[in-house]
DSSP file (Angstrom, degrees, kcal/mol; ACC not computed):
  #  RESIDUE AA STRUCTURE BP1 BP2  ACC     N-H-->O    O-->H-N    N-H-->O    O-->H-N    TCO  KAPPA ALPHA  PHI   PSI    X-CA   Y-CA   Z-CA
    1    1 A X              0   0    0      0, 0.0     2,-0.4     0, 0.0     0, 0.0   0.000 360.0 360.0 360.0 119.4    0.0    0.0    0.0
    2    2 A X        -     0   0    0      4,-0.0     2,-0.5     0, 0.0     4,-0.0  -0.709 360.0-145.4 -77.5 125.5    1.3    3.5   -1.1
    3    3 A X        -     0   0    0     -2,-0.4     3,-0.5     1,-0.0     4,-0.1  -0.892  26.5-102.9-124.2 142.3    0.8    6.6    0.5
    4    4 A X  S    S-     0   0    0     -2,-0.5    -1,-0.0     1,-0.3     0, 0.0   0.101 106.7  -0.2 -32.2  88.5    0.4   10.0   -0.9
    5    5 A X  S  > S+     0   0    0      3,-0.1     4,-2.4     2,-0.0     3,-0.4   0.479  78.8 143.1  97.5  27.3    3.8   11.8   -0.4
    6    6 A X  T  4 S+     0   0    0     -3,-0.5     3,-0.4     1,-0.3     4,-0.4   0.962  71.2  59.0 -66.8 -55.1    5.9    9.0    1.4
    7    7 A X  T  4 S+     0   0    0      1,-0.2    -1,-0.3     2,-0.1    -3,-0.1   0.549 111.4  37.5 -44.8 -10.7    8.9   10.0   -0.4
    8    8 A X  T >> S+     0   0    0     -3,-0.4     3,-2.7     1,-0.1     4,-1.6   0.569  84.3 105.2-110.0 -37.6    8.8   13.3    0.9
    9    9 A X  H 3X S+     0   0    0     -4,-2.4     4,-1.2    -3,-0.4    -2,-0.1   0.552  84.0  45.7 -63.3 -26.5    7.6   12.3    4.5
   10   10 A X  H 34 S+     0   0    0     -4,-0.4     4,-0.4     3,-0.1    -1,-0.3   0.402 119.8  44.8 -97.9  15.9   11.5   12.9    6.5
   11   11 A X  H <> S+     0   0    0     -3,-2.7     4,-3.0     3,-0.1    -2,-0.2   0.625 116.9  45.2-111.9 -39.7   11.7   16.5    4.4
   12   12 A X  H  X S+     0   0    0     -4,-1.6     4,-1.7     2,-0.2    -3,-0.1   0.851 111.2  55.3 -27.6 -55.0    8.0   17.1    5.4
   13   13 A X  H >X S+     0   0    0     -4,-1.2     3,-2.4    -5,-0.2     4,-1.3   0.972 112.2  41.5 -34.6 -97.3    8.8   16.1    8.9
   14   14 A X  H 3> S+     0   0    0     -4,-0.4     4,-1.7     1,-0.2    -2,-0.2   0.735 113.9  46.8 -23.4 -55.5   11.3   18.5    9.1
   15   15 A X  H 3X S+     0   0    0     -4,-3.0     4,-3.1     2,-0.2    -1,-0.2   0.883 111.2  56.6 -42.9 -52.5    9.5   21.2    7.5
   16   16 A X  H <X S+     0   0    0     -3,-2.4     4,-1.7    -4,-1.7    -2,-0.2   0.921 113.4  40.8 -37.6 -83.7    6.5   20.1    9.9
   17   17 A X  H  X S+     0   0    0     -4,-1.3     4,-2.7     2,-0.2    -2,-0.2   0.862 110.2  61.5 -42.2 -59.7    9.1   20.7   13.2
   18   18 A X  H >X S+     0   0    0     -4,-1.7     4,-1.1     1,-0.3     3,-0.7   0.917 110.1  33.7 -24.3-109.3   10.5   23.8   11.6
   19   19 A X  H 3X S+     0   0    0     -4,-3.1     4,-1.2     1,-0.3    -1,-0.3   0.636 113.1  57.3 -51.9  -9.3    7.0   26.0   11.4
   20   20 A X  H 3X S+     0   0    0     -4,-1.7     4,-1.4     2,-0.2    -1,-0.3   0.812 116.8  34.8 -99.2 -38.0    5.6   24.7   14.4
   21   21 A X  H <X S+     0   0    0     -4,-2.7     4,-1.1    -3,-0.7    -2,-0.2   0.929 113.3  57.8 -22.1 -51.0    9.0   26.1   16.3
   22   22 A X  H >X S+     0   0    0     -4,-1.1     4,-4.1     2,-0.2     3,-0.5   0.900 112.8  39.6 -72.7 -57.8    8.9   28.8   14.0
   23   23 A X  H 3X S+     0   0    0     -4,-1.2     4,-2.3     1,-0.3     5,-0.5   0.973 116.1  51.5 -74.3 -59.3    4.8   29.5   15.7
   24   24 A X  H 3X S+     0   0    0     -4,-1.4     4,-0.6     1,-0.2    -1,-0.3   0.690 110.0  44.1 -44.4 -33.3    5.9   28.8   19.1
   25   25 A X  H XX S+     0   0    0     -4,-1.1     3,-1.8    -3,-0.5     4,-1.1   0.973 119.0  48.8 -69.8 -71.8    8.8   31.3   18.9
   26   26 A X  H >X S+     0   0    0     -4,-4.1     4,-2.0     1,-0.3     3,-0.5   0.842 115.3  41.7 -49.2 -30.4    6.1   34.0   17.1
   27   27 A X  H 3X S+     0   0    0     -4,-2.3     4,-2.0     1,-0.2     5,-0.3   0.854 116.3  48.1 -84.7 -20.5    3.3   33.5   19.7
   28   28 A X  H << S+     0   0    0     -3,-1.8    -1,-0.2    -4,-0.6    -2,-0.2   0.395 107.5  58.3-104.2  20.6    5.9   33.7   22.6
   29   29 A X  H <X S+     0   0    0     -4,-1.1     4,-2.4    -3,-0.5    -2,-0.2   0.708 109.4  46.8-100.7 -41.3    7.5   37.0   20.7
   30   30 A X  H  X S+     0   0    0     -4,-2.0     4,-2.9     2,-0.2     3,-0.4   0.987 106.3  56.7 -58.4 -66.6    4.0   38.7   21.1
   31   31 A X  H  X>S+     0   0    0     -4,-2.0     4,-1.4     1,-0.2     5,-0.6   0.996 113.9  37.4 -32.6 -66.8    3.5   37.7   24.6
   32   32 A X  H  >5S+     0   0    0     -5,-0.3     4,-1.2     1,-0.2    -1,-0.2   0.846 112.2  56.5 -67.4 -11.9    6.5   39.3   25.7
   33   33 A X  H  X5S+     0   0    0     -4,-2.4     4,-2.9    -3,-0.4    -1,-0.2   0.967 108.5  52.7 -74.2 -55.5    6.2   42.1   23.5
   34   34 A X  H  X5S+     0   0    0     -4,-2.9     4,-0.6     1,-0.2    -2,-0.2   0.880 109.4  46.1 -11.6 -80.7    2.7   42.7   25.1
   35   35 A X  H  X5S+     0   0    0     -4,-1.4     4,-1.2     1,-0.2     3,-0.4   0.848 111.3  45.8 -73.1 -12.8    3.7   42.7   28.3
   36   36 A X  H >X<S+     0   0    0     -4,-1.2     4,-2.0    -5,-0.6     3,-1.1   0.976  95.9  80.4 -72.8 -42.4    6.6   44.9   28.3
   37   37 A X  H 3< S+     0   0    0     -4,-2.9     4,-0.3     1,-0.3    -1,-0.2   0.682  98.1  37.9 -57.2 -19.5    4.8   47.6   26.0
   38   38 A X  H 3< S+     0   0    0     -4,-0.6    -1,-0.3    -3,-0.4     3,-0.2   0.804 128.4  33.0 -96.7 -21.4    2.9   49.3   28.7
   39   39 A X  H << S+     0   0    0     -4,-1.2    -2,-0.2    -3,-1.1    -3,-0.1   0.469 132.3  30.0-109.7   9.2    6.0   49.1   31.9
   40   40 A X    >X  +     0   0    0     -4,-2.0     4,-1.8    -5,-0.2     3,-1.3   0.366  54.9 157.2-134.7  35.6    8.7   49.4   29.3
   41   41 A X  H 3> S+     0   0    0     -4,-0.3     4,-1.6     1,-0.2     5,-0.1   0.487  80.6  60.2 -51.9  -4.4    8.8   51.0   26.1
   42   42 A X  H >> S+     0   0    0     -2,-0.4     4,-2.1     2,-0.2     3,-1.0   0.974 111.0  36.0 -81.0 -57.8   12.1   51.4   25.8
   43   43 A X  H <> S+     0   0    0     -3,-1.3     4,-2.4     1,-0.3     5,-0.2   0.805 109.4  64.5 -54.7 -35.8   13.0   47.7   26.0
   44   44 A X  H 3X S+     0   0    0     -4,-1.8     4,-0.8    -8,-0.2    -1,-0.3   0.989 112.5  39.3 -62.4 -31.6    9.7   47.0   23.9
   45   45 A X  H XX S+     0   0    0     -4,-1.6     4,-2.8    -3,-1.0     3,-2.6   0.993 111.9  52.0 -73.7 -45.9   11.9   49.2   21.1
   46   46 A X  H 3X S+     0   0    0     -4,-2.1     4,-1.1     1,-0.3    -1,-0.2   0.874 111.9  51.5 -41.5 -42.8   15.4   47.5   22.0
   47   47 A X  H 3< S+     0   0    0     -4,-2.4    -1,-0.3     2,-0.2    -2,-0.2   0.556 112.2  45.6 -77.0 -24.0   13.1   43.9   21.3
   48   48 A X  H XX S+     0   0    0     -3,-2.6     3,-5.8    -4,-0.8     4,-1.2   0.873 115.2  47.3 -84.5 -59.5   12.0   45.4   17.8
   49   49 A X  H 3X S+     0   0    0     -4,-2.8     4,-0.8     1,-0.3    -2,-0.2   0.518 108.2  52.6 -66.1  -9.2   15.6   46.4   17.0
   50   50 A X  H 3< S+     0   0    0     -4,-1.1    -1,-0.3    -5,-0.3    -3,-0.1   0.456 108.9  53.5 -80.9 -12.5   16.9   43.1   18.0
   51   51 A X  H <> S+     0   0    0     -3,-5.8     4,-1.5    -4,-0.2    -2,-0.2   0.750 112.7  42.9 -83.3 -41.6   14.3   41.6   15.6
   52   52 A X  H  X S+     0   0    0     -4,-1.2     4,-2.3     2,-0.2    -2,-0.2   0.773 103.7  57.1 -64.0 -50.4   15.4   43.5   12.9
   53   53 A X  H  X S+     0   0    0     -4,-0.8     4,-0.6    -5,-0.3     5,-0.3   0.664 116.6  46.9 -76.5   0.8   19.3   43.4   13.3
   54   54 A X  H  > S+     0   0    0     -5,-0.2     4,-3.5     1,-0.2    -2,-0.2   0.955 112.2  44.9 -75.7 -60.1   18.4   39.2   13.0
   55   55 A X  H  X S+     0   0    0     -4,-1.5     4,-2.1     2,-0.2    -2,-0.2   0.911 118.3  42.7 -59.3 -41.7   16.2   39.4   10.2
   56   56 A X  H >X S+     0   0    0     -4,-2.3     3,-2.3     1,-0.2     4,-0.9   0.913 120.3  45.7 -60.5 -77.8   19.0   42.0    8.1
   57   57 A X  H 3X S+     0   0    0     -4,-0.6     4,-2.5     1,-0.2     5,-0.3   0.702 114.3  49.4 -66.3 -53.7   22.1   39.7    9.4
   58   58 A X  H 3X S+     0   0    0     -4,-3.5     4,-2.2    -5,-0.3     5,-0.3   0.841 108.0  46.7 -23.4 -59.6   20.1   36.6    8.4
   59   59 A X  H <X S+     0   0    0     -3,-2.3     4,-1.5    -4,-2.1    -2,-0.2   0.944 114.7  56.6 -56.1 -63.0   19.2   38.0    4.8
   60   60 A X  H  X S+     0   0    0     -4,-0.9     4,-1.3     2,-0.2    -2,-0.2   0.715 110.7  48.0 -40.0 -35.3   23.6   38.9    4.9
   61   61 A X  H  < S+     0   0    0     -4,-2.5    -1,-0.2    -5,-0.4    -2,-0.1   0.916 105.7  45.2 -65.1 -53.8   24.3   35.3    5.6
   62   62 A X  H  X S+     0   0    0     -4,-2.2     4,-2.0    -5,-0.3     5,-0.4   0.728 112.1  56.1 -79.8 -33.1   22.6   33.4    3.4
   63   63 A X  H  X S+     0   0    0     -4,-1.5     4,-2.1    -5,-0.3     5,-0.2   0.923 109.2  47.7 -71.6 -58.6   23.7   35.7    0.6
   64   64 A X  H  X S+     0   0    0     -4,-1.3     4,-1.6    21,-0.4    -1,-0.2   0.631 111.7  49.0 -30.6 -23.6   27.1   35.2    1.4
   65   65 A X  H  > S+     0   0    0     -3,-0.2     4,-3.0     2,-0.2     5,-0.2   0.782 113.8  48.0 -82.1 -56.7   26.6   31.3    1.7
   66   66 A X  H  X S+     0   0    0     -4,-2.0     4,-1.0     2,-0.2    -2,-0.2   0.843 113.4  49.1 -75.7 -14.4   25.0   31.5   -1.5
   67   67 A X  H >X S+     0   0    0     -4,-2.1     4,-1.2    -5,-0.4     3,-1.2   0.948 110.6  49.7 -54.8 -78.3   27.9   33.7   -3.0
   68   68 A X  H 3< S+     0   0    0     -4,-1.6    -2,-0.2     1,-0.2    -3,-0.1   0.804 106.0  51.8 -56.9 -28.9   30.2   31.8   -1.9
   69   69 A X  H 3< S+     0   0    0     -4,-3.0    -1,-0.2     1,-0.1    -2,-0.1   0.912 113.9  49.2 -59.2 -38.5   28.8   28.3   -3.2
   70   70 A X  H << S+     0   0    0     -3,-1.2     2,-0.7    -4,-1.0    -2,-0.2   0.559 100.7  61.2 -76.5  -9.3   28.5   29.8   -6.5
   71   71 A X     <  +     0   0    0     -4,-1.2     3,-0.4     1,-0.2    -1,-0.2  -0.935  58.0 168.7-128.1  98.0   31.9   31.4   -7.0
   72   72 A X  S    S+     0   0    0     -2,-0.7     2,-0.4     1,-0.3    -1,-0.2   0.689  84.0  26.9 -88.1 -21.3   34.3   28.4   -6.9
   73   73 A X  S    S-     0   0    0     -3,-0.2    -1,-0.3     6,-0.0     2,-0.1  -0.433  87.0-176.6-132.6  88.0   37.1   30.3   -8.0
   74   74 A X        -     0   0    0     -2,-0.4    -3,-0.0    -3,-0.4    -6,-0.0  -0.363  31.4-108.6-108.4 147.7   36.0   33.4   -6.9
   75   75 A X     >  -     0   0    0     -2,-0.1     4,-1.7     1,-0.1    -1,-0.1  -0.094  43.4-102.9 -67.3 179.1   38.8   36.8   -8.0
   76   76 A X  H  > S+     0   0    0      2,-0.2     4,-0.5     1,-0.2    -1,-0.1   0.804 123.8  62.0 -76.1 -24.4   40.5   38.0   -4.7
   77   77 A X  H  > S+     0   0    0      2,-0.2     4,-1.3     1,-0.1    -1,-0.2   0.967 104.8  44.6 -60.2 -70.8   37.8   41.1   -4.9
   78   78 A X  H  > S+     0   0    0      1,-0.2     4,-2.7     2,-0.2     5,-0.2   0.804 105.8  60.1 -54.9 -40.0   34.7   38.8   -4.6
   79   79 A X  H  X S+     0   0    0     -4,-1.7     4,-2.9     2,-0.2    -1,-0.2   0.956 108.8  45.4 -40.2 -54.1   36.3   36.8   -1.8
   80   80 A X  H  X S+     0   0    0     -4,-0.5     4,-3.5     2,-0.2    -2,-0.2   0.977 110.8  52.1 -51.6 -55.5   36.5   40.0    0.3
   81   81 A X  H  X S+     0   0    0     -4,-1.3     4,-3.6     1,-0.3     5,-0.2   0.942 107.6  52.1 -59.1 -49.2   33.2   41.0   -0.5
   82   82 A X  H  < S+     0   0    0     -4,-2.7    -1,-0.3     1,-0.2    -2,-0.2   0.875 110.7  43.5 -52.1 -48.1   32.0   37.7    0.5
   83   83 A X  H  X S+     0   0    0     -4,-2.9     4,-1.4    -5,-0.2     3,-0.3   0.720 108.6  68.0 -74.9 -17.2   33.7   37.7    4.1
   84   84 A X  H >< S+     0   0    0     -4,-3.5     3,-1.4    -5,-0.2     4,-0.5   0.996 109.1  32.5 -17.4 -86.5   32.4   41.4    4.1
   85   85 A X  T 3< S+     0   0    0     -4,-3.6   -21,-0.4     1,-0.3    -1,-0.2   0.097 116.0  53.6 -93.7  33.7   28.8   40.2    4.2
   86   86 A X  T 3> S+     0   0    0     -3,-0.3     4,-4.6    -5,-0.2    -1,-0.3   0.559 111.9  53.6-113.9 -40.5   29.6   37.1    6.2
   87   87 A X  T << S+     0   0    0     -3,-1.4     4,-0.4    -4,-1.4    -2,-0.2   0.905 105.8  50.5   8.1-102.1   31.3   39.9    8.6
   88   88 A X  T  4 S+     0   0    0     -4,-0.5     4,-0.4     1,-0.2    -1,-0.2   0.405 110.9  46.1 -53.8 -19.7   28.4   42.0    8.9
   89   89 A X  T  > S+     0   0    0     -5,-0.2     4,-2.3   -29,-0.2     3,-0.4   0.919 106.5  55.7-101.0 -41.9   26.2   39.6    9.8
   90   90 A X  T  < S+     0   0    0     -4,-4.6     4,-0.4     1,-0.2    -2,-0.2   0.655 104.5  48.9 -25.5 -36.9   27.9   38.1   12.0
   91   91 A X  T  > S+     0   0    0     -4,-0.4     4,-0.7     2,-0.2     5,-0.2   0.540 112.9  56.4 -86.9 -44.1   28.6   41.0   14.1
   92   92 A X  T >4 S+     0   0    0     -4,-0.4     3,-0.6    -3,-0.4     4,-0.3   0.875 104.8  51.4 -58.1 -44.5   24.5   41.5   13.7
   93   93 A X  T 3X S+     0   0    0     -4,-2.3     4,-2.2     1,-0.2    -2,-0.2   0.798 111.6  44.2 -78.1 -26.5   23.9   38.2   15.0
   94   94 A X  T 34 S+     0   0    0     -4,-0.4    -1,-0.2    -5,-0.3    -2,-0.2   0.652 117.5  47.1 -95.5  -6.5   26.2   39.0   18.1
   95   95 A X  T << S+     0   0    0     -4,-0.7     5,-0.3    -3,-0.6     4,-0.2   0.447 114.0  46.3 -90.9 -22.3   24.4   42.8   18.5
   96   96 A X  T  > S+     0   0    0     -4,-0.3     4,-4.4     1,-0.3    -2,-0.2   0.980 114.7  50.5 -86.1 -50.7   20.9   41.1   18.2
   97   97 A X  H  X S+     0   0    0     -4,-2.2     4,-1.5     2,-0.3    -1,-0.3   0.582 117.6  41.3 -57.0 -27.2   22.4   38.1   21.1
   98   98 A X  H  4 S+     0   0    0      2,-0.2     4,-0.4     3,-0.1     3,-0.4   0.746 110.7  48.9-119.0-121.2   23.6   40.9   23.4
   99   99 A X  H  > S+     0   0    0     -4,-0.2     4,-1.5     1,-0.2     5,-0.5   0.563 111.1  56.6   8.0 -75.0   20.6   43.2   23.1
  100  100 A X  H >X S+     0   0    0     -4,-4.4     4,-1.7    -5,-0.3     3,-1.3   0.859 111.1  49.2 -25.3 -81.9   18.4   39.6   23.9
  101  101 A X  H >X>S+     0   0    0     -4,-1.5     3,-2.0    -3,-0.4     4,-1.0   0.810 109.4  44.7 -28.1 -70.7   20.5   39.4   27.1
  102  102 A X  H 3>5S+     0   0    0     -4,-0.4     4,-6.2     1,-0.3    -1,-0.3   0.823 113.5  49.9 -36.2 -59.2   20.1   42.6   28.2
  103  103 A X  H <X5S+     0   0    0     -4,-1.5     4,-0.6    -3,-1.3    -1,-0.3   0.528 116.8  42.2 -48.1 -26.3   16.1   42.6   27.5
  104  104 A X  H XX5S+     0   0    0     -3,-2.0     3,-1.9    -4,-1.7     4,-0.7   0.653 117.4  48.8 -99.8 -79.3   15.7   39.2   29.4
  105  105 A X  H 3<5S+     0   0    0     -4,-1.0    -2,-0.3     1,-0.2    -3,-0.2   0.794 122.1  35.1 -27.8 -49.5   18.4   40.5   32.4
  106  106 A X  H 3<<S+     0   0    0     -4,-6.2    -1,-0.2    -5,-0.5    -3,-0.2   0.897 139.0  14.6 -95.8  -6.5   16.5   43.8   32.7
  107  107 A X  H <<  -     0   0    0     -3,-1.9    -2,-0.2    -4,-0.6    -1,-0.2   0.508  66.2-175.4 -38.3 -52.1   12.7   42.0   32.0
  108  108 A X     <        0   0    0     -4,-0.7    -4,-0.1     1,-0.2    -5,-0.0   0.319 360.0 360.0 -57.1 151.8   12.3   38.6   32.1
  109  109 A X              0   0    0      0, 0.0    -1,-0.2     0, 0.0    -5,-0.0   0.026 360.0 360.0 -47.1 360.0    9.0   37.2   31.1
């Protein structure tokens, strides 16, 4: 007996794990943004801008990944450019991680 996507069923899975993570993380981003927004705005802005520097440094990454995959013998220029935006986003990811801290230390939920 065959069923209806069975070859696909461990990338589904995954997919499956992925968004429901993905929902638990959004509904428990709301909550806390909720309660902080009336006894903190300042942290409720620190918590957008930490959302933002994720999303930008994310967007930086993956182009860089995907730069670098494409460009096997890539000129000395593109190389640069590429650890540029591997860089910057790093450095985003470690602003966004630091900004979290702070926000939970002077916060927590």
């Amino acid at each position: 007996m065959n069923v209806i996507f069975e070859g696909a069923a461990r990338a589904l899975l995954l997919a499956h794990g992925v968004l429901g993570f993905t929902a638990v993380f959004a509904g428990t981003h709301h909550a806390a943004h909720a309660d902080l927004e009336r006894s903190a705005p300042f942290v409720v802005q620190l918590f957008d801008f930490k959302e933002h520097l994720s999303a930008l440094a994310l967007a930086l990454v993956l182009v860089a990944a995907l730069a670098g995959r494409s460009s096997t013998e890539a000129s000395p220029q593109a190389r640069w450019s590429i650890a540029a935006l591997s860089c910057i986003g790093a450095a985003f990811l470690w602003s966004a991680a630091l900004i979290g801290l702070y926000v939970t230390a002077r916060h927590p939920v």
